[in-house]
N, C-alpha and C positions, 0 to 999 in steps of 0.2 A: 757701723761707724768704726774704723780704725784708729788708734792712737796713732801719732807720728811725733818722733821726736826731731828737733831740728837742730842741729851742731854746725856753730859757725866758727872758725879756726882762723884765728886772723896770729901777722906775726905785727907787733907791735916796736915801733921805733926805740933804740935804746934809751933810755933816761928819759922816755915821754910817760911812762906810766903816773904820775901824779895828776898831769893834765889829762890824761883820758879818762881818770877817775871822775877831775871833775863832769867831763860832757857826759860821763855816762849816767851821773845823777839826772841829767836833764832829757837822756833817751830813757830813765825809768820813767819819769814824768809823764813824758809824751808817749810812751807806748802804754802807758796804762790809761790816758787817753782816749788812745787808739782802739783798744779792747783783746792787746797782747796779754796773754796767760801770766795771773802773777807767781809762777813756779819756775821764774829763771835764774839761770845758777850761774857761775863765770868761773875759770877753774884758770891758775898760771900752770904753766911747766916748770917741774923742777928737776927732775931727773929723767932719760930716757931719749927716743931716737928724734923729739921737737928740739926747734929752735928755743934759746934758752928764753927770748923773751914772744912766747907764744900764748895767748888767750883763749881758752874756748867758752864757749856760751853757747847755752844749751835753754831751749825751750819745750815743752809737750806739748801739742795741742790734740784736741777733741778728734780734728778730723782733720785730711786734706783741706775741703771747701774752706773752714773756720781758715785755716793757715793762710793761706792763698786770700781769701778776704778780706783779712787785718792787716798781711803785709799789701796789698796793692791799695787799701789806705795810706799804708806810712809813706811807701815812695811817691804817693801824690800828694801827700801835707808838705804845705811850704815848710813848717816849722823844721818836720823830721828833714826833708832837704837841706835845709841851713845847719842842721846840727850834724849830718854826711859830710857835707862839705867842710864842718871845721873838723873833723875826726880824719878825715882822708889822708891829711899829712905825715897823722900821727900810725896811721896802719899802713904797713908795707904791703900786706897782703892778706886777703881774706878768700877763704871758700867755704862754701855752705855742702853739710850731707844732713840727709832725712833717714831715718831708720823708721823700721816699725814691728812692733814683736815677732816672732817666731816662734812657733809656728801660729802664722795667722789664727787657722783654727786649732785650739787646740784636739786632740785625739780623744 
């Protein structure tokens, strides 16, 4: 079993950060739910080569399979749909990277 971490970098709308606070109280809800890892972190940009108003969110999971699992629940739950949809306006742009230690095995 691999650890994989998943980092999704979205650039958020100016002056919407109070409203995505609130939806993201309701994507904790719904992804703990789900059976998403409760070890997710959210981190702003403050200084450096990001967008000033850039997000990342970062989850670990156990394995690939587990990952893969839990999100092709979320994208089929109506709920987590409905709450994509009111969040879309407010993200300009998101993309998702996976890491996983180095070296695999260690020596």
């Amino acid at each position: 079993m691999v650890i994989v971490i998943w980092r999704q970098i979205q650039q958020i709308q100016p002056g919407k950060w109070d409203e995505l606070e609130e939806i993201n109280k309701k994507f904790n809800e719904i992804e703990k739910r789900l059976g998403f890892p409760d070890n997710k972190k959210r981190y702003r940009h403050i200084v450096g080569t990001q967008y000033i108003n850039t997000l990342i969110i970062e989850f670990q999971w156990e394995s690939m399979a587990q990952m893969e699992k839990t999100i092709t629940k979320a994208v089929l739950d109506p709920e987590y749909q409905k709450l994509q949809a009111k969040a879309e306006p407010i993200i300009e742009s998101s993309q998702w990277e996976l890491y996983i230690p180095w070296p695999l095995v260690p020596p």
